[in-house]
C-alpha positions as a Python dict, from the first residue, in 0.01 Angstrom:
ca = {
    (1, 'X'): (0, 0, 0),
    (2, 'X'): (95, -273, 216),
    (3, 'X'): (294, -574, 54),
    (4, 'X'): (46, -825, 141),
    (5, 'X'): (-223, -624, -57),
    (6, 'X'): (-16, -577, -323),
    (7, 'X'): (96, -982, -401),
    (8, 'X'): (-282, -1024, -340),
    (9, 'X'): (-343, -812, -636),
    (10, 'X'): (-58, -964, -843),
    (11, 'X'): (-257, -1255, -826),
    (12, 'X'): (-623, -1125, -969),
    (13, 'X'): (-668, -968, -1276),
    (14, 'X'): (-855, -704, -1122),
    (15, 'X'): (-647, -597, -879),
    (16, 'X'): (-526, -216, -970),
    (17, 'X'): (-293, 63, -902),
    (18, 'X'): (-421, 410, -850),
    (19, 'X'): (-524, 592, -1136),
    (20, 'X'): (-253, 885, -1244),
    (21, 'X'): (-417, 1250, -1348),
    (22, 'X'): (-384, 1259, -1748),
    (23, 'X'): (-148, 1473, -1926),
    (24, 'X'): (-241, 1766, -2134),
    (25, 'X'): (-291, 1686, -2490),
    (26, 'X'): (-32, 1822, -2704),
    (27, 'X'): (-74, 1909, -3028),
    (28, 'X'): (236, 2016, -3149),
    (29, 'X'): (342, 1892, -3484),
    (30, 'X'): (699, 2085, -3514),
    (31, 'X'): (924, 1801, -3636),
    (32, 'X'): (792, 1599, -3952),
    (33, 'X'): (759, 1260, -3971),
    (34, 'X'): (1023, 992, -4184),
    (35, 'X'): (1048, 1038, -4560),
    (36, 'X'): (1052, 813, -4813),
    (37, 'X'): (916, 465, -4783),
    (38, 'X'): (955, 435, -4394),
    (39, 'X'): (632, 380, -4259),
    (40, 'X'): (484, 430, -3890),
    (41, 'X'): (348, 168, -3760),
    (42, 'X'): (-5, 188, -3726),
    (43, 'X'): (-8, 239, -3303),
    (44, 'X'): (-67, 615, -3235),
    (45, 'X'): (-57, 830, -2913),
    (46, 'X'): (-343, 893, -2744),
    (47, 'X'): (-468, 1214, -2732),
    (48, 'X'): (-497, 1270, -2352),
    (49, 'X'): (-789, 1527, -2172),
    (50, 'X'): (-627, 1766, -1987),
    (51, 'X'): (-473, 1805, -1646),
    (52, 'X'): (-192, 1785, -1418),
    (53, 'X'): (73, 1497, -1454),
    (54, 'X'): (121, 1335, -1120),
    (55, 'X'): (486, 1362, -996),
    (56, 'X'): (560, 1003, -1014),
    (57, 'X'): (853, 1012, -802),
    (58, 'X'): (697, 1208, -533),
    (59, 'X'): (637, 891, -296),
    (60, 'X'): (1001, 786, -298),
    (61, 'X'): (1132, 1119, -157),
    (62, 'X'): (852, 1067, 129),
    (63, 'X'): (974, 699, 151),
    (64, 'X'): (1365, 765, 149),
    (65, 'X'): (1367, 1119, 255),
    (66, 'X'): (1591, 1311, -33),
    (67, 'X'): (1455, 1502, -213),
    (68, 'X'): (1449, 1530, -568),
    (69, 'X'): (1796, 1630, -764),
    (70, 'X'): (1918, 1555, -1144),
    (71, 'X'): (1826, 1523, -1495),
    (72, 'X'): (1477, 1321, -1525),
    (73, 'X'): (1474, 1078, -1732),
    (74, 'X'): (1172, 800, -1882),
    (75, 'X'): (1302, 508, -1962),
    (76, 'X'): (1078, 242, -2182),
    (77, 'X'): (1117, -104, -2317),
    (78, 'X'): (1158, -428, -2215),
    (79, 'X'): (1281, -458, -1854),
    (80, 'X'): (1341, -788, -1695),
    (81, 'X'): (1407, -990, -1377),
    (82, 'X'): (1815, -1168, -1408),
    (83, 'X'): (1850, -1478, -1162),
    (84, 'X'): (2202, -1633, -1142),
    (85, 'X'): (2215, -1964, -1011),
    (86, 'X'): (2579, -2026, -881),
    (87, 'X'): (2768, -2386, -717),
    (88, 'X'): (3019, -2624, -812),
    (89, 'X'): (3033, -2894, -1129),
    (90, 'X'): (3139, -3184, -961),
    (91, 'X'): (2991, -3474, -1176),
    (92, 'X'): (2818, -3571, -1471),
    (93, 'X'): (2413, -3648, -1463),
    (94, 'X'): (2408, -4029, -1499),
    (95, 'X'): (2065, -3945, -1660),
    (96, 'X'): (2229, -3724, -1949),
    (97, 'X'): (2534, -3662, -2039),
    (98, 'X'): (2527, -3276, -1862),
    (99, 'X'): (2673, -3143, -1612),
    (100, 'X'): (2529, -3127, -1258),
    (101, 'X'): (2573, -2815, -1102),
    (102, 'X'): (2548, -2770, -717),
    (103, 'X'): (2431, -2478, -613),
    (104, 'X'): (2575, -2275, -344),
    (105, 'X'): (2386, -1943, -390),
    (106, 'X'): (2131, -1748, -544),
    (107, 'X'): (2066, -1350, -638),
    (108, 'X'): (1864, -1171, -865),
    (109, 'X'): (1903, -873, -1017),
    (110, 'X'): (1673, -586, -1274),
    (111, 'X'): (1802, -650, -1643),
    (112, 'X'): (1724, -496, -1986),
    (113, 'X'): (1559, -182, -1963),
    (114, 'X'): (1514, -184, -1572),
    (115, 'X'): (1912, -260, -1553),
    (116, 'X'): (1961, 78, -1788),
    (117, 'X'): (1709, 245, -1522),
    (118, 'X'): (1913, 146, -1209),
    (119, 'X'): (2288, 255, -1379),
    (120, 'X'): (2085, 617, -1431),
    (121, 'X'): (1960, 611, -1095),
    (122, 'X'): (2336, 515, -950),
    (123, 'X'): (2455, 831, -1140),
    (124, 'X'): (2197, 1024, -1012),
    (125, 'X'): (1925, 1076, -1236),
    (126, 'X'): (1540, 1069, -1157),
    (127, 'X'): (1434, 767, -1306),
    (128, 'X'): (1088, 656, -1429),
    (129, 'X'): (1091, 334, -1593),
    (130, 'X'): (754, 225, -1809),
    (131, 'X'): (770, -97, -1861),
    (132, 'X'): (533, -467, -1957),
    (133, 'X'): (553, -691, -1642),
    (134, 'X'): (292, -964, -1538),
    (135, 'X'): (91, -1016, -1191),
    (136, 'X'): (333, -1222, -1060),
    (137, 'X'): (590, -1223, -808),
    (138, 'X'): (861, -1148, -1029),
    (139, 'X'): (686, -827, -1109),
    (140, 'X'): (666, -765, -736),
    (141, 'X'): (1018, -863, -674),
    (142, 'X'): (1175, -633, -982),
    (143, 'X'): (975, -339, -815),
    (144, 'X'): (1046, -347, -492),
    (145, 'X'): (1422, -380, -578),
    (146, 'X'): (1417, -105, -815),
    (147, 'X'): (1237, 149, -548),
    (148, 'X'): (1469, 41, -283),
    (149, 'X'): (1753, 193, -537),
    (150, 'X'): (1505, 553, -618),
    (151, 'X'): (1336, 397, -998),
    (152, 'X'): (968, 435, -979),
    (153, 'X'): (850, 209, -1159),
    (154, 'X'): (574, 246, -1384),
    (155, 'X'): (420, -77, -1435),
    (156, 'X'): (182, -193, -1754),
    (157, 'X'): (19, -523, -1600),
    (158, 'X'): (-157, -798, -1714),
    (159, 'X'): (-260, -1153, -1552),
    (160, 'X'): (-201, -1318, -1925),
    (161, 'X'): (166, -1197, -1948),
    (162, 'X'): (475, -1359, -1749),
    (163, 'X'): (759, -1104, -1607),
    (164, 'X'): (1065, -1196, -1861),
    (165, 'X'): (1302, -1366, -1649),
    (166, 'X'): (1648, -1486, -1761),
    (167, 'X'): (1823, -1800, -1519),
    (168, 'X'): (2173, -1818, -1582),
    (169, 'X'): (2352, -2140, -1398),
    (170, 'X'): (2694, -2026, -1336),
    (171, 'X'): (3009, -2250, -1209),
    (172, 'X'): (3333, -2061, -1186),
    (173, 'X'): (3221, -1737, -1333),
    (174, 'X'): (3155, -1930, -1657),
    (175, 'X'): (2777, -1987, -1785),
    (176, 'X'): (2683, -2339, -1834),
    (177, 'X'): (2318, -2261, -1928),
    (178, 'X'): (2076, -1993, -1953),
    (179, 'X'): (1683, -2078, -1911),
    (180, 'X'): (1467, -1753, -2044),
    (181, 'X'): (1073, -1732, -1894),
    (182, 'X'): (902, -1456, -2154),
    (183, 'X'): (575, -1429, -2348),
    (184, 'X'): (445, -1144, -2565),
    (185, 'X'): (241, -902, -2507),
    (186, 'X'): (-51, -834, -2604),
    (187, 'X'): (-218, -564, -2816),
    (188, 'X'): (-411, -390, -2537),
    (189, 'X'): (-122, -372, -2336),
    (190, 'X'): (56, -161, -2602),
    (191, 'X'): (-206, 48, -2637),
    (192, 'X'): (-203, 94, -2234),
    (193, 'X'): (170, 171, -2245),
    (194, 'X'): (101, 452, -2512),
    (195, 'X'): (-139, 623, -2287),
    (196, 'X'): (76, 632, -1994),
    (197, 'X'): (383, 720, -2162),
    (198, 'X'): (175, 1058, -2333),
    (199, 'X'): (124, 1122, -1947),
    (200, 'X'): (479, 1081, -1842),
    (201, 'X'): (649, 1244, -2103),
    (202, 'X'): (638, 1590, -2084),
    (203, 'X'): (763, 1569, -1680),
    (204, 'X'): (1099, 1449, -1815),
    (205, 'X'): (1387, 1606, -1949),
    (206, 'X'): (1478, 1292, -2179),
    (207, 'X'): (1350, 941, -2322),
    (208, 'X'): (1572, 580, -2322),
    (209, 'X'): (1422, 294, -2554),
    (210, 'X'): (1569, 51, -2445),
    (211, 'X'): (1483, -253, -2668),
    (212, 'X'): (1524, -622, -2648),
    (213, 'X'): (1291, -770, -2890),
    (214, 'X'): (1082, -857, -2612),
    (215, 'X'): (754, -629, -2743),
    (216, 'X'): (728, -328, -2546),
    (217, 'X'): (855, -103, -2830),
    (218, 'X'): (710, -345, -3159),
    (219, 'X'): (571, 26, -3243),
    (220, 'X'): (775, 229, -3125),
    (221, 'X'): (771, 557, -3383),
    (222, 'X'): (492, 753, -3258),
    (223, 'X'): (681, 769, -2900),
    (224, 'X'): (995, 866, -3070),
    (225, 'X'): (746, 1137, -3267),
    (226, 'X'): (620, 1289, -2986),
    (227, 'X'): (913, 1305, -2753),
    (228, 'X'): (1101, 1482, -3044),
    (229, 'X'): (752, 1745, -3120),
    (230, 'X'): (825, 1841, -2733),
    (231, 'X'): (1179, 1914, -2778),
    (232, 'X'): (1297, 1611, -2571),
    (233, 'X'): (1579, 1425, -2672),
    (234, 'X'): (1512, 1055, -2736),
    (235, 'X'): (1821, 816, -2697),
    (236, 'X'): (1759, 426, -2860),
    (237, 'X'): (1975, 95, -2826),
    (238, 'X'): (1804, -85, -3072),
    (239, 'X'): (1789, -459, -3188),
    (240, 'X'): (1709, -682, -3460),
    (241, 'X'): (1707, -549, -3817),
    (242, 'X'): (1378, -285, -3875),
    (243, 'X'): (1515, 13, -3754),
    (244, 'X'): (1264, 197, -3927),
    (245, 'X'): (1074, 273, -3596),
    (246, 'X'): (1352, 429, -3468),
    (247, 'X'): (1326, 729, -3726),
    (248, 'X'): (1401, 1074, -3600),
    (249, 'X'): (1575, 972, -3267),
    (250, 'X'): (1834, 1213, -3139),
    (251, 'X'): (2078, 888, -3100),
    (252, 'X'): (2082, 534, -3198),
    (253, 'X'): (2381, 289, -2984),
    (254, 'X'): (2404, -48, -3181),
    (255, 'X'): (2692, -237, -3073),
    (256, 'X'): (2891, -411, -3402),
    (257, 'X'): (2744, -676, -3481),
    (258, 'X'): (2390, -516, -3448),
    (259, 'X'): (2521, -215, -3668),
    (260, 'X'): (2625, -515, -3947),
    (261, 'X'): (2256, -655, -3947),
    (262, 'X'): (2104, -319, -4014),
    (263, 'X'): (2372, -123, -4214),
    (264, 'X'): (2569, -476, -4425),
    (265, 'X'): (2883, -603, -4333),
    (266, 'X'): (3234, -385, -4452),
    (267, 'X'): (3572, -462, -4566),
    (268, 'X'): (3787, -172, -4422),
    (269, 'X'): (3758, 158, -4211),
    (270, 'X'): (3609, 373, -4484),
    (271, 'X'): (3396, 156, -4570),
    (272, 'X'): (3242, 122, -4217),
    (273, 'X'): (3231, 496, -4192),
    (274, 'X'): (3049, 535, -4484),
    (275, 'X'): (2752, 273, -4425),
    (276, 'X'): (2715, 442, -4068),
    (277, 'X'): (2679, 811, -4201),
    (278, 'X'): (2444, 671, -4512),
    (279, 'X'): (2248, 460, -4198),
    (280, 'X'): (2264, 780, -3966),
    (281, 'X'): (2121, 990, -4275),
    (282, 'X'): (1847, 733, -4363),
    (283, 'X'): (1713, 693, -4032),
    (284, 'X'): (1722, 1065, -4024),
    (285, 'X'): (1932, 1075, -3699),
    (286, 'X'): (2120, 1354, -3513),
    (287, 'X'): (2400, 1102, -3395),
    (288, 'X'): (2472, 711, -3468),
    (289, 'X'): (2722, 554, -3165),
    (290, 'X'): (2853, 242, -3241),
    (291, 'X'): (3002, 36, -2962),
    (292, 'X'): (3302, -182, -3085),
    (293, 'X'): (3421, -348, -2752),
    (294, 'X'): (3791, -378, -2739),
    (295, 'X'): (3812, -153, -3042),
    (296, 'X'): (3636, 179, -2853),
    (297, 'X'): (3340, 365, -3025),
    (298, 'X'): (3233, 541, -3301),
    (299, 'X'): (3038, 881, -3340),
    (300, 'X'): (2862, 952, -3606),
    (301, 'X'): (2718, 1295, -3637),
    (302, 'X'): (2568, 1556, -3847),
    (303, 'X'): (2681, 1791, -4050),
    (304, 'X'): (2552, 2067, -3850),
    (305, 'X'): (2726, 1927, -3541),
    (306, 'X'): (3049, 1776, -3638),
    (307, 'X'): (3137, 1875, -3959),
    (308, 'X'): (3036, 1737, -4282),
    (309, 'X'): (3056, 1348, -4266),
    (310, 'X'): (3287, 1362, -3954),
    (311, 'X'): (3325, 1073, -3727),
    (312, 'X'): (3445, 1091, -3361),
    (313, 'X'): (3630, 784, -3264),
    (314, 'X'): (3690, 673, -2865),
    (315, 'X'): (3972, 428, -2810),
    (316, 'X'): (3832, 163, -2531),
    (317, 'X'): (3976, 177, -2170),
    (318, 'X'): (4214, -103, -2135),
    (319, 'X'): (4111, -322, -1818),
    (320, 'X'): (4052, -682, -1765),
    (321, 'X'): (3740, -823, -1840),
    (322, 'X'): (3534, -1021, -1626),
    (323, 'X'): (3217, -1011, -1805),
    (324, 'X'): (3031, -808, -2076),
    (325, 'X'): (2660, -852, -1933),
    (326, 'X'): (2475, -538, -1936),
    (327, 'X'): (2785, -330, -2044),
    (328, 'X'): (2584, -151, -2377),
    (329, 'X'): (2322, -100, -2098),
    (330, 'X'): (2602, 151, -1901),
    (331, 'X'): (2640, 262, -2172),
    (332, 'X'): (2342, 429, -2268),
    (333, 'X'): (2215, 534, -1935),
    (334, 'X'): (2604, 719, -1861),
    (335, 'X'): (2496, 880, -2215),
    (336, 'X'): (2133, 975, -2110),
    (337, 'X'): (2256, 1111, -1761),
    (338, 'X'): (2506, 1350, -1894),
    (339, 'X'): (2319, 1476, -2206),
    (340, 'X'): (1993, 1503, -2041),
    (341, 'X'): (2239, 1752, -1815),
    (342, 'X'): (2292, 1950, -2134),
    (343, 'X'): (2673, 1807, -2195),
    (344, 'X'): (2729, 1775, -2597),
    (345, 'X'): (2736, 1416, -2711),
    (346, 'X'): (3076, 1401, -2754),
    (347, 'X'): (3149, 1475, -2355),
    (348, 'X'): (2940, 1213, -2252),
    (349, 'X'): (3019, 932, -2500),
    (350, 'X'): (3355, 997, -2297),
    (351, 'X'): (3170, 967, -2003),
    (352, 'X'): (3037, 632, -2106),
    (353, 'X'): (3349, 499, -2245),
    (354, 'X'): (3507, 506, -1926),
    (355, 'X'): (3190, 381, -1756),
    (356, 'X'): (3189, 49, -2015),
    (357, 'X'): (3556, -10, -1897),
    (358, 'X'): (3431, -19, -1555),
    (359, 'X'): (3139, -206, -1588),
    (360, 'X'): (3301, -518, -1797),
    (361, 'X'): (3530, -501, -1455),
    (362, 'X'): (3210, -680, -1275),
    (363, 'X'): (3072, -974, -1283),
    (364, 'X'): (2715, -1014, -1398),
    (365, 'X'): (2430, -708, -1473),
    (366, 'X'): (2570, -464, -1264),
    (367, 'X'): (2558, -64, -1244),
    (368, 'X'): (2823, 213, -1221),
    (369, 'X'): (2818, 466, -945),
    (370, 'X'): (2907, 817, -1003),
    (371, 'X'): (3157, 803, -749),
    (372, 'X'): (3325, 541, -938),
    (373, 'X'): (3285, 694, -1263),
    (374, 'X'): (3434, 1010, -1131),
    (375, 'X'): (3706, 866, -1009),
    (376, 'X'): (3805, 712, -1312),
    (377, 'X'): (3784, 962, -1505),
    (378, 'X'): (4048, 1181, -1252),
    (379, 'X'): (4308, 896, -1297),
    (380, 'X'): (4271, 960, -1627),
    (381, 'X'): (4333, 1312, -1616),
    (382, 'X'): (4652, 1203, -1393),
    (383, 'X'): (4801, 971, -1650),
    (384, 'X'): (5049, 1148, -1856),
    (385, 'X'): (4924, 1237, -2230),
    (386, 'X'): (5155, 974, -2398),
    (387, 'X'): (4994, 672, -2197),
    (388, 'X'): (4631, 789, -2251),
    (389, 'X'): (4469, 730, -2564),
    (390, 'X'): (4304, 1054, -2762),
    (391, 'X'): (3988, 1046, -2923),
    (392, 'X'): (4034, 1082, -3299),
    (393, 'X'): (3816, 1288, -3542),
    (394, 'X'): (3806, 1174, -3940),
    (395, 'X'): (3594, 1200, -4246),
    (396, 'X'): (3430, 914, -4395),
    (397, 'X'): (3653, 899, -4686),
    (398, 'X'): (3958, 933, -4451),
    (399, 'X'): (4230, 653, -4441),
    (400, 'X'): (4342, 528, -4104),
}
């Protein structure tokens, strides 16, 4: 489609993409639903007529000429369109006492879930990202920059929604302000995403939620549901406090302070490794992986897997750090890549450790290459066994 006919559809409601073949309806029902008193939400998957799924990825081998090669993975959630806004603070705004900041240049970058979609494509995945995104230039912009990179994106649009868009004025590699341009969505458009995720899923080999409060994944628990009845793994960085739609999800990755909003705050190590296996067992889990910046991460698995109550802990990589944007997003797509390859959880939290040292390396939203990564991870193989730090594996009731 040629661009001017596309930004002449971003601007009318009617304006359309081509309709995609449906899925065929599954109605497997192998994994039961939560216990207790968590709830679905009401949203359900639709129940699709049958027929071939569209390879969605099949115009961006035409269009770049590779064809296709690794895992494939769906991401979902709430992607986004990052603008920073850099110059010099030279003087102070005689109209307010602020800062007046100069500015010398301008990028843009994909953030949130389209950010996690563009660190899977750098490692080599195929990458479908679903996604909310209005008919507006900062939908076509986010697009066309993710393509350019191999994402397809996926796009759920609506003329009543705005792109979310963060600005982030920046003087010296400090922020002095961020501006954020979001609405939410509404109900139809969830409903739309449902049907064209029930048509994407089964051509993947694993599902990302990635989730920033933003709406895509309000109801999230019948997509978990039905990537889990198929035998697809479904990886989750969650936010806010109701993790109750997140029930049944081969992994959960809340960073600290996230994991003390859900699970209560803790006085010592046991404690803390005792809230995350009693959170890993409520939410009915496989694995809980919580990211504790300069303090490494912790793996929480089941008993089946890891030993009763056993925790895997990964020391951080020591580096200096420019900036922690996006860093939890590196974090789960190095995870996705390398266990939607088959690698057990605890190989590619290893993986992603070394990618978050990396990452926080950079300035701004910013992905990790597998060259990079690989790399990396030889030095460490190179550095003698008494300057690298091991992983450690302890009980919950296990003293430091």
């Amino acid at each position: 489609m040629a661009r001017a006919e596309r930004r002449a559809q971003a601007g009318s409601p009617a304006g359309k993409r081509p309709a995609r073949p449906a899925a065929r309806a599954s109605g497997a029902s192998g994994v039961s639903g939560p216990s207790g008193n968590l709830t679905p939400p009401p949203l359900e998957l639709p129940q699709t007529p049958p027929g071939p799924v569209r390879d969605a990825r099949s115009h961006l081998v035409a269009a770049h000429g590779r064809p296709a090669a690794g895992p494939r993975v769906l991401v979902v959630g709430d992607a986004m369109l990052d603008h920073y806004w850099s110059g010099a603070v030279e003087r102070i705004s005689p109209e307010a006492p602020v800062p007046v900041l100069k500015i010398e240049g301008q990028r843009s970058v994909p953030g949130g879930a389209a950010n996690v979609a563009l660190n899977l494509a750098a490692l080599g995945s195929q990458v479908t990202l679903l996604t909310l995104v209005g008919r507006d230039e900062a939908a076509l912009q986010l697009e066309s920059m993710l393509e350019a990179q191999g994402v397809f994106m996926e796009r759920v649009a609506d003329a009543a929604y705005s792109t979310t868009q963060k600005i982030r004025c920046v003087a010296r590699r400090q922020q002095l302000l961020r501006a954020d341009i979001e609405t939410r969505p509404a109900a139809g458009m969830l409903e739309t995403l449902a049907r064209r995720y029930a048509a994407l899923l089964r051509g993947h080999d694993l599902v990302v939620l990635s989730d920033y409060a933003k709406g895509a994944l309000a109801q999230c628990q019948p997509l978990v549901r039905a990537a889990r009845e198929h035998g697809i793994p479904v990886l989750v960085d969650p936010k806010g406090k109701a993790w109750e739609r997140y029930c049944g999800a081969t992994l959960v990755k809340p960073n600290l302070a996230e994991f003390r909003g859900c699970a209560g705050d803790f006085d010592d190590p046991a404690q803390f490794r005792r809230l995350g296996q009693a959170l890993r067992r409520r939410l009915q889990l496989d694995y809980l992986l919580v990211t504790r910046g300069e303090d490494g991460m912790c793996l929480f698995g089941s008993a089946a897997a890891e030993g009763a109550r056993a925790v895997i802990e990964q020391p951080a990589q020591v580096r200096e750090v420019y900036d922690v944007s996006g860093a939890g997003d590196t974090v789960l797509a190095t995870l996705a890549h390398f266990m939607a390859q088959g690698r057990p959880v605890d190989e590619a939290m290893r993986w992603a450790n070394t990618a978050a040292g990396i990452v926080v390396g950079k300035f701004g939203t910013a992905a990790v290459t597998l060259d990079e990564l690989q790399a990396a991870m030889a030095q460490q193989a190179a550095t003698p066994p008494e300057h690298l730090s091991q992983p450690r594996t302890r009980h919950a009731d296990q003293p430091l």
